[in-house]
KOLTOR-874367 format. One record per residue (C-alpha): residue number from 1; residue in one letter; chain; x, y, z negated. Coordinates in nm, 3 decimals, decimal comma. Layout:
// residues N
seq:type:mol:X:Y:Z
NUM:A:A:X:Y:Z;
...
// end
This chain:
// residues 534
seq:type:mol:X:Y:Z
1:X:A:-13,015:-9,181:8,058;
2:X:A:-13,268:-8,998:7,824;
3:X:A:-13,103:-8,793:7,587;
4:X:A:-13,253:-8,769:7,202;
5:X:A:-13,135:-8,401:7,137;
6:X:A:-13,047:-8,260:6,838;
7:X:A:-12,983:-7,859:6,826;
8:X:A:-12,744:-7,694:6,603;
9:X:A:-12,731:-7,298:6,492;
10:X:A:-12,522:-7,140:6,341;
11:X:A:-12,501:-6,764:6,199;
12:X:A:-12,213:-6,629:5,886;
13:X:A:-12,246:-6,327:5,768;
14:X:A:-11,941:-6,195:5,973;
15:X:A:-12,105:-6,282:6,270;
16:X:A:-12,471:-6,083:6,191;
17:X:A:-12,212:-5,767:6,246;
18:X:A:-12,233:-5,828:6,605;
19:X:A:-12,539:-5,781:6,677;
20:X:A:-12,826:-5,963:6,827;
21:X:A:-12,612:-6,166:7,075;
22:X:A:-12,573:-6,432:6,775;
23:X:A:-12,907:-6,453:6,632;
24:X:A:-13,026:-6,777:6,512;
25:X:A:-13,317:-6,676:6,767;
26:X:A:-13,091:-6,581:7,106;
27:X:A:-12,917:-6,931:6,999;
28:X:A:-13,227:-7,104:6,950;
29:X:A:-13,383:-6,976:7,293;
30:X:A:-13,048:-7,022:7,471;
31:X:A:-13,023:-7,397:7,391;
32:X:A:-13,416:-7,471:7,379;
33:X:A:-13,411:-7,351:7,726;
34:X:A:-13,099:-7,575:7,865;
35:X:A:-13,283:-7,946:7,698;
36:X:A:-13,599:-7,844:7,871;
37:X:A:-13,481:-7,800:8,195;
38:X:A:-13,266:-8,091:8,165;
39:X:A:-13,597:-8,306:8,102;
40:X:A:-13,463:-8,428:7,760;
41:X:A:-13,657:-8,450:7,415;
42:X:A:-13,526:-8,220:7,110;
43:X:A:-13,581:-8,429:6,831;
44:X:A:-13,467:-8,182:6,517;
45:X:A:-13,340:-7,848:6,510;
46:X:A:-13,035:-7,799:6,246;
47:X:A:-12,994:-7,437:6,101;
48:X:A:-12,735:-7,310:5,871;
49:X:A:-12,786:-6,963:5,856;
50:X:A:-12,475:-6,762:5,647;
51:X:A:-12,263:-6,990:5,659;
52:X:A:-11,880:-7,031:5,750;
53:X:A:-11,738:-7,204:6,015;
54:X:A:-11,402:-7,247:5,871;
55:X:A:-11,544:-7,569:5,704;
56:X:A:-11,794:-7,885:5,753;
57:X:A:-11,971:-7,860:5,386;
58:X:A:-12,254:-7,725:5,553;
59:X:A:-12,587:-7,920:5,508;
60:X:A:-12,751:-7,893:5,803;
61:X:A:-12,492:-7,972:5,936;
62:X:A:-12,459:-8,273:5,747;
63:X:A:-12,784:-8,384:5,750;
64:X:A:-12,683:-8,357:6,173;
65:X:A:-12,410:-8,564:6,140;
66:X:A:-12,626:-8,879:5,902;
67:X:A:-12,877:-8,842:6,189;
68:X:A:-12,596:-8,923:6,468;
69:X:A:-12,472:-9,225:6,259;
70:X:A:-12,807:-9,364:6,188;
71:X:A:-12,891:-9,340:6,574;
72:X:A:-13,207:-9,079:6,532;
73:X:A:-13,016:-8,863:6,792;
74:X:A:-12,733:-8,937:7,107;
75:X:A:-12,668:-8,584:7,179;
76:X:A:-12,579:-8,269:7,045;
77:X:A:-12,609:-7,965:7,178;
78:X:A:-12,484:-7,611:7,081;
79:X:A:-12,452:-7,209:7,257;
80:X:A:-12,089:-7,256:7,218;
81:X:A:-11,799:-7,387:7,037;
82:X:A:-11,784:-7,119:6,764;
83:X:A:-12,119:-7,179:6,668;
84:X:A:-12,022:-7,565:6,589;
85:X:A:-11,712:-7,430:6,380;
86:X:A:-11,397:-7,245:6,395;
87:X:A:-11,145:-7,521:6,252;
88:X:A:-11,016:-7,655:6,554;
89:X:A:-10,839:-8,008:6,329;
90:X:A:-11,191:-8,119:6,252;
91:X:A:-11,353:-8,000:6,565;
92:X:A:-11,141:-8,219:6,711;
93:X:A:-11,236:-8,502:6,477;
94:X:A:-11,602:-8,424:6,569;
95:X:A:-11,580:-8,428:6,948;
96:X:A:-11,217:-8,658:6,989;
97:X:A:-11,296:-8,931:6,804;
98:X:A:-11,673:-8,925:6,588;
99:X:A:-11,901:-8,872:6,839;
100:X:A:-11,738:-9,073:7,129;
101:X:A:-11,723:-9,368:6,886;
102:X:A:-12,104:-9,366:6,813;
103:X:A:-12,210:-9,318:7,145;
104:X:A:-12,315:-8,911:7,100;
105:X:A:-12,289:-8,662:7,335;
106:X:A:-12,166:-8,266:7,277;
107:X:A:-12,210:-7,997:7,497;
108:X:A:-12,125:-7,670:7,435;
109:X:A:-12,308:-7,452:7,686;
110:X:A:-12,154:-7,075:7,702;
111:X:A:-11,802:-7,308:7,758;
112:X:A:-11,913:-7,596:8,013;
113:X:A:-11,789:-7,856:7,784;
114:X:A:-11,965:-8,154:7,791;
115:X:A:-11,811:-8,473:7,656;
116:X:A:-11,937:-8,712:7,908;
117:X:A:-11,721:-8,502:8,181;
118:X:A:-11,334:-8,599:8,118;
119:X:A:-11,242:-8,197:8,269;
120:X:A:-11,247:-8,084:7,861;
121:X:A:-10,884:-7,961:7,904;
122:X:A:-10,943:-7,632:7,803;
123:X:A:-11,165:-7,736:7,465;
124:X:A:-10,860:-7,737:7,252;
125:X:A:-10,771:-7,376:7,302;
126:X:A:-11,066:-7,268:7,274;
127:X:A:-11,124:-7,367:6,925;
128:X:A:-10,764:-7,194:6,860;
129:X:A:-10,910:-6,938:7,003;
130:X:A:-11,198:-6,918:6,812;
131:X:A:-10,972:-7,008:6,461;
132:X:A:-10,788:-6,724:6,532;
133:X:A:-11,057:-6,547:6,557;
134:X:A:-11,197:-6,676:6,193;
135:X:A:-10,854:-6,579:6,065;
136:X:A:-10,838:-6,282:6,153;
137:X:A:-11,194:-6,230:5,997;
138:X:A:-11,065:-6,343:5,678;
139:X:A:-10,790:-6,083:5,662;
140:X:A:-11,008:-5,818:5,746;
141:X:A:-11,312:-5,867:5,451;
142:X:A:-10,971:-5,979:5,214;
143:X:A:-10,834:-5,613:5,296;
144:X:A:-11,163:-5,445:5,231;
145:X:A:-11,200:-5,620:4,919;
146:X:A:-10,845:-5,527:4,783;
147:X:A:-10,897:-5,185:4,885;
148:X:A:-11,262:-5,149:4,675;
149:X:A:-11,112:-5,295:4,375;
150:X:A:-10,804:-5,106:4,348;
151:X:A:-11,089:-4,772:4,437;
152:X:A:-11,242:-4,934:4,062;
153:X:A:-11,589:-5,040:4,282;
154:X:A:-11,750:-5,319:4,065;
155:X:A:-11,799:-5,613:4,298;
156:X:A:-11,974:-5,844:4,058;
157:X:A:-12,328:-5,916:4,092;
158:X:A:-12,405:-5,897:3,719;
159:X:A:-12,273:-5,582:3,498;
160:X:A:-12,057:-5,712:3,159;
161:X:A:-12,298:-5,768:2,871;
162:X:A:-12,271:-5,429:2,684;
163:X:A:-12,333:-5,226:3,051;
164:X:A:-12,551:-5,141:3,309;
165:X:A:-12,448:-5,098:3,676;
166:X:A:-12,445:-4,686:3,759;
167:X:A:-12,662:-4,695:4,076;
168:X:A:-12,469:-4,313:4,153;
169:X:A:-12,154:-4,605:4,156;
170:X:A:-11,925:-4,347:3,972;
171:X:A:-11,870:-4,434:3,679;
172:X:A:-11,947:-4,764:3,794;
173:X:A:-12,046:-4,889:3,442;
174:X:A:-12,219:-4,741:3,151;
175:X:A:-12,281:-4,874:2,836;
176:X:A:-12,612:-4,997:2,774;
177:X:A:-12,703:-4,853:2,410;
178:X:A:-12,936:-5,181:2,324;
179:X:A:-12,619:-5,446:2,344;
180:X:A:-12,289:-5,236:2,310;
181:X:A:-12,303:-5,277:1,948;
182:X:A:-12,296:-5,632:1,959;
183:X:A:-12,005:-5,631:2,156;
184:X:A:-11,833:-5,440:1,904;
185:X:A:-11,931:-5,635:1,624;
186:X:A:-11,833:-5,977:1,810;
187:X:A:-11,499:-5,802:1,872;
188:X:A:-11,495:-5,673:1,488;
189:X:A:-11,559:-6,047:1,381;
190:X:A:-11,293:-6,227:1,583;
191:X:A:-11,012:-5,961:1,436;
192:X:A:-11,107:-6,124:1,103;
193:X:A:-10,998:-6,443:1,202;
194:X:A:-11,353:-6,585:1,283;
195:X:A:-11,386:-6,878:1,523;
196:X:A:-11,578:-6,835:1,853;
197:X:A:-11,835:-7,103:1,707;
198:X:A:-11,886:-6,951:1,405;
199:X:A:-11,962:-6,628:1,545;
200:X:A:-12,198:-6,820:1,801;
201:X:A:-12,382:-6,922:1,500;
202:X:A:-12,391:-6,602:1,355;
203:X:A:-12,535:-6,436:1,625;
204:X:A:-12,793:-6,716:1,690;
205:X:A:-12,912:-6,719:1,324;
206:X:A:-12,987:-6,323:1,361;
207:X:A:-13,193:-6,441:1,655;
208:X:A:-12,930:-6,221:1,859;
209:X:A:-12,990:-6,244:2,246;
210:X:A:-12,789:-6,394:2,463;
211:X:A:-12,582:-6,225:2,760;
212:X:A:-12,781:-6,426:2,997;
213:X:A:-13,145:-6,389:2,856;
214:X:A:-13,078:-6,034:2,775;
215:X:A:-13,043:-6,017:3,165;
216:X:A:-13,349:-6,171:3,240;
217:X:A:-13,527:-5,995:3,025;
218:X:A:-13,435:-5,683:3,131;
219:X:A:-13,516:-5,716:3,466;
220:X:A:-13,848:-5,881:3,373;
221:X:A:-13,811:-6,149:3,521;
222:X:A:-13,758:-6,545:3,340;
223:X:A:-13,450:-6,668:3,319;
224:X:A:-13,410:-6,980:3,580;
225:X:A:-13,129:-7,161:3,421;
226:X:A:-13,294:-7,487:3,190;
227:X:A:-13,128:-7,553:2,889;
228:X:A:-13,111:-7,398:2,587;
229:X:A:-13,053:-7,001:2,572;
230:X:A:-12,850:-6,908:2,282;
231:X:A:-12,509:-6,831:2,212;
232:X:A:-12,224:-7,090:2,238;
233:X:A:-11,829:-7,076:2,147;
234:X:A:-11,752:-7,056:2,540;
235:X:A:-11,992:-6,739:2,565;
236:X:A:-11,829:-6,581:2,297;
237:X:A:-11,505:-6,659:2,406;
238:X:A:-11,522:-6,555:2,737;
239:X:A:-11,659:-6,181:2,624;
240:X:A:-11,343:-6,123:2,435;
241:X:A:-11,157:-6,188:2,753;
242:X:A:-11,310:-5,953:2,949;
243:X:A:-11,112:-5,604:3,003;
244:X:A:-11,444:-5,397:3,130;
245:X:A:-11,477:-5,385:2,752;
246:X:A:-11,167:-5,111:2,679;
247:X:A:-11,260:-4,936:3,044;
248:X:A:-11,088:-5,157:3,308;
249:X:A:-11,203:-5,300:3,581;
250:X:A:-11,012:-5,665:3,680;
251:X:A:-11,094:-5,843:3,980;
252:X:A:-10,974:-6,083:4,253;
253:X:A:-10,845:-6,279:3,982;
254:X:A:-11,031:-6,582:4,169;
255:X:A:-10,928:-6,662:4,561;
256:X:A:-10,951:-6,984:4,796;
257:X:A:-10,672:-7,173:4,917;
258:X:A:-10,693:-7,032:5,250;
259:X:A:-10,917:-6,990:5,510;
260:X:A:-10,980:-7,291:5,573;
261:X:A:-11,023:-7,457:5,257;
262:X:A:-11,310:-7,267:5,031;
263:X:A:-11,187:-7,423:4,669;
264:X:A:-11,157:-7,148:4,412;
265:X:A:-10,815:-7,117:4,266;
266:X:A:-10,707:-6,874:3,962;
267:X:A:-10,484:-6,656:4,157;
268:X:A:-10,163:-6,534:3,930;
269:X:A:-10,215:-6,249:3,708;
270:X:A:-9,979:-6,044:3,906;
271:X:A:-10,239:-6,083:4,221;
272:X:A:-10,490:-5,916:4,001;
273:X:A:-10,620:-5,612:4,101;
274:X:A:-10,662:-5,390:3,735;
275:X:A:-10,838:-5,027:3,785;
276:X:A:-10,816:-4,868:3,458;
277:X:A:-10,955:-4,638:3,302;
278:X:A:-11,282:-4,696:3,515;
279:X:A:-11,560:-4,607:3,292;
280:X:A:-11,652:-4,571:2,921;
281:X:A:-11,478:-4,813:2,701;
282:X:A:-11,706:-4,986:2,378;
283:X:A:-11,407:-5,180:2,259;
284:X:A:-11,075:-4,972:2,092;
285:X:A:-10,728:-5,064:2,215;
286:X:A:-10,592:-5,128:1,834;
287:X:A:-10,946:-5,345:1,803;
288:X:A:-10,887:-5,547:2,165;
289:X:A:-10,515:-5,628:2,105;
290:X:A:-10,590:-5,764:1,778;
291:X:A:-10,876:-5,988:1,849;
292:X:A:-10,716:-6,078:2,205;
293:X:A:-10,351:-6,216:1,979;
294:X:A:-10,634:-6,456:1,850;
295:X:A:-10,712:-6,588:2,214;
296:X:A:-10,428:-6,855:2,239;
297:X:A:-10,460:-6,940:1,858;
298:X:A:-10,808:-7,141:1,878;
299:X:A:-10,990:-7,093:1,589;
300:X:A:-10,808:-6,915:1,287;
301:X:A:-10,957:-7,026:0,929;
302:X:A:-11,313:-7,162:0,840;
303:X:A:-11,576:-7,007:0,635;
304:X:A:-11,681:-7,173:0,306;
305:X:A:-12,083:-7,279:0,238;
306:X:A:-12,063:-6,887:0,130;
307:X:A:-11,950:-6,725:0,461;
308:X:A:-11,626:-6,605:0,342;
309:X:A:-11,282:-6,708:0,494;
310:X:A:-11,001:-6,731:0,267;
311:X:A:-10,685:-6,487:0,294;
312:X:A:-10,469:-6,801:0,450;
313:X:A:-10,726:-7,061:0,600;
314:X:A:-10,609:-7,130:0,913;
315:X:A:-10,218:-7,001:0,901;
316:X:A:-10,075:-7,251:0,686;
317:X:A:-9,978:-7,614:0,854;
318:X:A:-9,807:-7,865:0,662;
319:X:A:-9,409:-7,925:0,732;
320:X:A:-9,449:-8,325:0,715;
321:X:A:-9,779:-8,456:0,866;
322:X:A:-9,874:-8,105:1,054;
323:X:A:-10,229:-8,087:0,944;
324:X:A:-10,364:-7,731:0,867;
325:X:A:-10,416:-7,690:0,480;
326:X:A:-10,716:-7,625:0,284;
327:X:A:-10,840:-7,401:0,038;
328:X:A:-10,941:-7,521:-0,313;
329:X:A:-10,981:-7,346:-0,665;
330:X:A:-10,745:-7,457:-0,868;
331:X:A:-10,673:-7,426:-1,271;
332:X:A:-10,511:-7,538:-1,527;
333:X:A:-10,506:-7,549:-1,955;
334:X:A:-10,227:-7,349:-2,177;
335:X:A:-10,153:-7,517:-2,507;
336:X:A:-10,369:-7,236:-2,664;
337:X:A:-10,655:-7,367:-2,483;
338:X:A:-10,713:-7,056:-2,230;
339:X:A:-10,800:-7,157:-1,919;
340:X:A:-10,613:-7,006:-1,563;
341:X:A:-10,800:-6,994:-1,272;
342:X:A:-10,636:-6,933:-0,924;
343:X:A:-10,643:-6,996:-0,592;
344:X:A:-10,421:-7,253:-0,421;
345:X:A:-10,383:-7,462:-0,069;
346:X:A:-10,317:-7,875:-0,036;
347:X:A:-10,244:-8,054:0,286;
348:X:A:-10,586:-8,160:0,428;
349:X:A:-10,399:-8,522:0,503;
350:X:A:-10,341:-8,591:0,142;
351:X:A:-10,719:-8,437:0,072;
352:X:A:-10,888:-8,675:0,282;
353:X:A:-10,672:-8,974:0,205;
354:X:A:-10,454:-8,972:-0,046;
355:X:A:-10,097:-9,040:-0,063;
356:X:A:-10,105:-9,273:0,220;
357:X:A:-10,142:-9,002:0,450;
358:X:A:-9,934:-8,704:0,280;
359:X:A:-9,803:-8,538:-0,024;
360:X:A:-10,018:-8,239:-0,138;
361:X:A:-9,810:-7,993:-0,100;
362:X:A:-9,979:-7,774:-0,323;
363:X:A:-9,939:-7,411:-0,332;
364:X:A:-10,049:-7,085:-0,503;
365:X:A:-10,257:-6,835:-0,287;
366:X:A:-10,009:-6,554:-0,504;
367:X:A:-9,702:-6,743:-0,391;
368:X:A:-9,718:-6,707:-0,059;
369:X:A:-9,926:-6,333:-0,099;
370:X:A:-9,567:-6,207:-0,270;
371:X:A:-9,303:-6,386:-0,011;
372:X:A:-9,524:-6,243:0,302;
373:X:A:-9,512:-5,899:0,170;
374:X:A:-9,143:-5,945:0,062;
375:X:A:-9,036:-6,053:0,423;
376:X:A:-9,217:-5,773:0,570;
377:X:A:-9,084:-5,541:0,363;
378:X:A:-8,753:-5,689:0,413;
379:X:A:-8,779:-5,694:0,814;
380:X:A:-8,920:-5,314:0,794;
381:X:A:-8,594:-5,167:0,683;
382:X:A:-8,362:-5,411:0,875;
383:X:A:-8,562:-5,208:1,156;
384:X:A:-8,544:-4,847:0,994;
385:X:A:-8,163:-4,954:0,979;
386:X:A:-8,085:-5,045:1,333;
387:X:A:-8,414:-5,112:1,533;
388:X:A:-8,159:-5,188:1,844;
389:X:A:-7,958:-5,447:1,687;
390:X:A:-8,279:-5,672:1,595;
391:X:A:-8,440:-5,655:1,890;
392:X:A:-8,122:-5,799:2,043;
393:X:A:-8,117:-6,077:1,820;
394:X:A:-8,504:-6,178:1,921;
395:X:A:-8,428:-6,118:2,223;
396:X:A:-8,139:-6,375:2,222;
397:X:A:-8,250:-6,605:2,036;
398:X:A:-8,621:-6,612:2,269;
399:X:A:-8,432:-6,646:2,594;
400:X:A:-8,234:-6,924:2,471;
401:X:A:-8,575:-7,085:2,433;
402:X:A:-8,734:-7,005:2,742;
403:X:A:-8,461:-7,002:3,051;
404:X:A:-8,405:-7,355:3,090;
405:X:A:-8,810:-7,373:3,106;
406:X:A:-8,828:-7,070:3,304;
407:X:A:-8,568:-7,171:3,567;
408:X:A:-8,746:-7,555:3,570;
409:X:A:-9,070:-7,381:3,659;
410:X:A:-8,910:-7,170:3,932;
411:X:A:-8,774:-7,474:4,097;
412:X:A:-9,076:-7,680:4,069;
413:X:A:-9,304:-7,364:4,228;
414:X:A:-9,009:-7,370:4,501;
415:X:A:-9,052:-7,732:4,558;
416:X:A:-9,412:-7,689:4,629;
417:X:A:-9,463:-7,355:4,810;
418:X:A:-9,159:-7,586:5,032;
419:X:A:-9,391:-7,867:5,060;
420:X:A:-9,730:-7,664:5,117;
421:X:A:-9,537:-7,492:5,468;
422:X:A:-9,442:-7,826:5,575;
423:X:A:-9,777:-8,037:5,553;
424:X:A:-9,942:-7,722:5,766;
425:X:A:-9,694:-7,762:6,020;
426:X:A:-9,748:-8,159:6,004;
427:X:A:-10,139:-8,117:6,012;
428:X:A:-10,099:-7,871:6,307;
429:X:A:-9,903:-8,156:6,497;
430:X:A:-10,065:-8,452:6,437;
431:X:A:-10,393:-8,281:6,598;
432:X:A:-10,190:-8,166:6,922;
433:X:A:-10,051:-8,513:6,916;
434:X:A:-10,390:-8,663:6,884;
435:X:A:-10,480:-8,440:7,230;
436:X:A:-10,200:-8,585:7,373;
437:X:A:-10,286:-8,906:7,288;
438:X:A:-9,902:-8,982:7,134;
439:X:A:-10,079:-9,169:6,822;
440:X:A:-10,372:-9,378:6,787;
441:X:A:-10,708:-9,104:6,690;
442:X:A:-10,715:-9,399:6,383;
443:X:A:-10,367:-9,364:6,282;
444:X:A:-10,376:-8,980:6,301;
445:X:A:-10,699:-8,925:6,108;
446:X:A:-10,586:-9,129:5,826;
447:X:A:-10,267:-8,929:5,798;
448:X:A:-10,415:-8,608:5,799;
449:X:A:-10,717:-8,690:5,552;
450:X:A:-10,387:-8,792:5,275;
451:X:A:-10,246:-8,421:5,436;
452:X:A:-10,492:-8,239:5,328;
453:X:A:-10,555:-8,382:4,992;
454:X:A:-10,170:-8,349:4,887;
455:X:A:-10,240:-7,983:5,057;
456:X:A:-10,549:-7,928:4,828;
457:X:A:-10,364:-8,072:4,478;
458:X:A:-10,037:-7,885:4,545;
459:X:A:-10,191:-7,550:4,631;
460:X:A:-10,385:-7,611:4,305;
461:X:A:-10,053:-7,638:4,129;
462:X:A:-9,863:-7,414:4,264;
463:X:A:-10,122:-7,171:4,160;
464:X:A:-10,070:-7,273:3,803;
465:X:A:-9,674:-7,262:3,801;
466:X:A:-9,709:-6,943:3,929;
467:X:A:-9,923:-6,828:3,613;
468:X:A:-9,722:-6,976:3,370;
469:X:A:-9,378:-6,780:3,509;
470:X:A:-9,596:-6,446:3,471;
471:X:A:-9,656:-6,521:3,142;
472:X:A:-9,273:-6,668:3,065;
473:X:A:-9,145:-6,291:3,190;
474:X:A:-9,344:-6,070:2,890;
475:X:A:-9,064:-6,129:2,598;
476:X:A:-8,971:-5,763:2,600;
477:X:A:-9,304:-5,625:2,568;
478:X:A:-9,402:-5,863:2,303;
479:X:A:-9,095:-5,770:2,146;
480:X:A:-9,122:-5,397:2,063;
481:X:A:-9,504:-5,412:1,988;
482:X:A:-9,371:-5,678:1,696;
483:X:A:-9,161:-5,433:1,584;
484:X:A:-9,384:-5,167:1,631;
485:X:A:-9,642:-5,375:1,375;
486:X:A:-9,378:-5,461:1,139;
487:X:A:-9,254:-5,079:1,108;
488:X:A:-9,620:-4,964:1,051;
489:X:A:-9,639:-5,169:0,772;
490:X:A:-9,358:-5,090:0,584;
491:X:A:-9,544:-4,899:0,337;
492:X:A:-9,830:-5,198:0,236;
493:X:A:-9,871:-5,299:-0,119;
494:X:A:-10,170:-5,573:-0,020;
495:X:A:-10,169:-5,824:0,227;
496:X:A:-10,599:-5,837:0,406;
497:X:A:-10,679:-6,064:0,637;
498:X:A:-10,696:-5,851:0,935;
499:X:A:-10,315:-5,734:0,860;
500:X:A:-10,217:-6,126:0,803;
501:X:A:-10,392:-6,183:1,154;
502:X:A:-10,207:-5,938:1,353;
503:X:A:-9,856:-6,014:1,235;
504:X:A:-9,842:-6,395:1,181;
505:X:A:-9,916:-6,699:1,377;
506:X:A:-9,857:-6,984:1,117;
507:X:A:-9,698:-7,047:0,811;
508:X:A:-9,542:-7,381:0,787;
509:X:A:-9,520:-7,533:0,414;
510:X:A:-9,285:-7,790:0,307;
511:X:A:-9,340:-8,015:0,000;
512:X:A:-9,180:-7,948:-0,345;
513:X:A:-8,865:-8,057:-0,416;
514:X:A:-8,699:-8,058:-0,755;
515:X:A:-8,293:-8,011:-0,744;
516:X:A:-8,055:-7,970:-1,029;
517:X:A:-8,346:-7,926:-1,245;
518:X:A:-8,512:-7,653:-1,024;
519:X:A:-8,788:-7,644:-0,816;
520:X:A:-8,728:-7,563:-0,447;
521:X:A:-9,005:-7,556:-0,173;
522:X:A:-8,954:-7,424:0,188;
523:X:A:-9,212:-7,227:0,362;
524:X:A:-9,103:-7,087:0,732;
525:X:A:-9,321:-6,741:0,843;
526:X:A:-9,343:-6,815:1,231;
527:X:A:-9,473:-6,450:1,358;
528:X:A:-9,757:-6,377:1,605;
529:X:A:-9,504:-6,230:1,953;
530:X:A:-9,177:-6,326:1,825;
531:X:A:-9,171:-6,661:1,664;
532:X:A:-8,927:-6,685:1,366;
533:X:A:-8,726:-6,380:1,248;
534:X:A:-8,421:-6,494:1,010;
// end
């Protein structure tokens, strides 16, 4: 029978540490040599050079496998096993089931297998053998990598906006005297309260350059990303996040689900690896914390056609319909004809549509100026008086509210870390029973494809439980820097905006009542950390 050969090479990175052996070249001439003297006709040569072979979602590879359906080629031909992967499940897939079914040939040279010979008994171990191998691998560039970040190397390819990489690597970033100031004044802007989009707009209206262009630019080179290149809300955004800015260093806060499987998860913030205190910081620690309390809050007020945010605008939510509530000059006539001018908030329900939507729940800018400052004041001493006993009481009263979620989470995460052990044992069987020929190759493959997704969507969420129960085990330390805050402003006479940003999340407004003659209205203070303090 003539053979219409395709050859396939293969070289990662790990393997260009040993040496020559596994050059694309010595591959190329190794397999060249055996379909010439075998009198056959190489149709295509398919190259993936730096690639893994812990996976298939390589495209010459691919474009290899399209050519064996559509018939262009009957046999395949590689140096050895490794070089066609190292995931001995969907080797097996390949060379079991695939290529016998369309009539294609695979011979592996450096391992005598050839598929049209039925003595293949020892192809199964081998590809253990050579996952092992790619396992191993894996822990070994893993370990280097944990040990560089925890030794504060910077790993990224890009320095932070705001630095330059230190080609001396210690310090491994220094500030770049052209953009640090910018960072600082994005940083000073969101402590006001301003929204990622309206400091976007800022910044693009002072014809500002962006993180990306700046790059470019100062590397001389044109930037090869298409789209428009100014500032956006998720730019912004992500620069407050990032810790390089007060000196630290975070990274591996990204990994893949194993292996195996290449996705990118968010690992759990206690996998992070945090050097600090790796370089110069542009960013102050009072400044960060301040700006960073905003991250979870969205944005916190809008500015009027003037640029200015009011004192309130964005704190206060109405008690009935939830909406925030809006700003508005209010005033009114004394029976000697003077005119008062103040300040004042309605529900933005009942100022887009009336009554049908909401009652206005109109409110003095003054009233809620002089019951802030009164509660603070209040809370201050209750501290100065016995610091302990109030912490207890938050503390009590915030663990009520979070151990029935907490303990939920920690069952779910144990459900699924459960699950996740059992489907790679399952997955690990169904392939030695598909050797064996126990199941039908049809039966088994369609089993393990619904394996592996479950596999892919659980890993995904356990990775997210296990976030959210690092976050759920922080009510101490939010704790004493709440009272920390509320002691250091015992002494205020005037509430600013930056204060009012630090120490409360929302203010939640109920609408006027009158009772026995007297007005009543109920406003609830919900604090930034803590929650509500009574």
């Amino acid at each position: 029978m003539t053979y219409q050969v395709g050859a396939y090479l293969r070289l990662s990175r790990d393997d260009e540490r040993d040496g020559e052996s596994l050059s694309i070249e010595n591959q190329r001439a190794i397999v060249t040599d055996y379909i010439t003297k075998k009198g056959w006709t190489l149709i295509d040569s398919y190259i993936d050079d730096g690639l893994t072979g812990t996976n298939f979602d390589r495209p010459q590879f691919q474009r290899m496998i399209d050519d064996v359906r559509n018939g262009r080629i009957n046999c395949v031909v590689v140096k050895d096993l490794s070089r066609f992967g190292r995931n001995y499940i969907q080797i097996g897939e390949y060379t079991d089931y695939l290529f016998p079914t369309l009539g294609c040939r695979f011979i592996a040279i450096n391992d005598g297998i050839d598929t049209l010979e039925k003595e293949n008994e020892l192809m199964p171990f081998k590809n253990l053998v050579n996952e092992w191998y790619s396992r191993d691998q894996s822990k070994k560039v893993k370990s280097a990598k944990v040990a560089r970040a925890k030794n504060g190397y910077f790993m990224g390819a890009y320095a932070p906006y705001g630095y330059i990489k230190n080609e001396q690597k210690q310090p491994p970033l220094l500030i770049d005297e052209h953009a640090a100031p910018t960072v600082l004044r994005i940083f000073e802007m969101r402590a006001t309260g301003m929204g990622y989009r309206t400091i976007a707009t800022k910044l693009n209206e002072e014809q500002i350059i962006p993180p990306r262009e700046y790059y470019y630019n100062s590397i001389g080179k044109p930037n090869p990303k298409k789209g428009l290149k100014v500032w956006s809300d998720v730019v912004v955004r992500e620069l407050l996040k990032n810790e390089a800015y007060i000196g630290n260093i975070v990274q591996m806060r990204k990994g893949t689900i194993s292996y195996k499987n290449k996705t990118q998860v968010n690992r759990p913030e206690e996998e992070w690896i945090r050097a600090v205190g790796t370089h110069e910081p542009i960013v102050s620690m009072e400044l960060w914390d301040t700006a960073c309390k905003l991250a979870n809050r969205g944005t916190v007020g809008k500015s009027n056609k003037d640029g200015e945010i009011s004192l309130f605008s964005g704190l206060l939510k109405c008690g009935d319909c939830g909406r925030s509530m809006k700003f508005i000059r209010d005033s009114n006539t004394r029976k000697d004809g003077h005119r008062n001018n103040h300040h004042a908030y309605i529900c933005c329900g009942y100022s887009q549509a009336g009554r049908a939507v909401c009652s206005p729940h109109r409110t003095r800018e003054s009233i809620f100026s002089d019951l802030i400052l009164n509660d603070i004041r209040e809370k201050a001493q209750l501290i100065t008086l016995d610091e302990n006993a109030i912490i207890a009481e938050i503390k009590r009263k915030k663990q009520a509210d979070t151990t029935s979620e907490q303990k939920a989470v920690e069952k779910k995460l144990q459900t699924l870390r459960h699950r996740l052990s059992e489907l790679e044992r399952l997955i690990s069987k169904l392939y030695e029973e598909m050797v064996l020929e126990d199941i039908p190759r049809e039966m088994v493959l369609d089993m393990m494809e619904k394996y592996k997704k479950e596999q892919q969507e659980k890993s995904i969420l356990a990775a997210q439980l296990a976030e959210q129960l690092t976050h759920s085990q922080e009510v101490d330390n939010d704790i004493h820097e709440w009272v920390s805050l509320i002691r250091n402003s015992m002494g205020i006479d005037k509430l600013d905006r930056e204060l009012l940003i630090k120490l409360v999340d929302k203010i939640v407004v109920g609408q006027k009542t009158v009772v026995d003659g007297v007005e009543r209205q109920e406003i609830t203070i919900i604090y930034s950390l803590v929650g509500q303090v009574d």
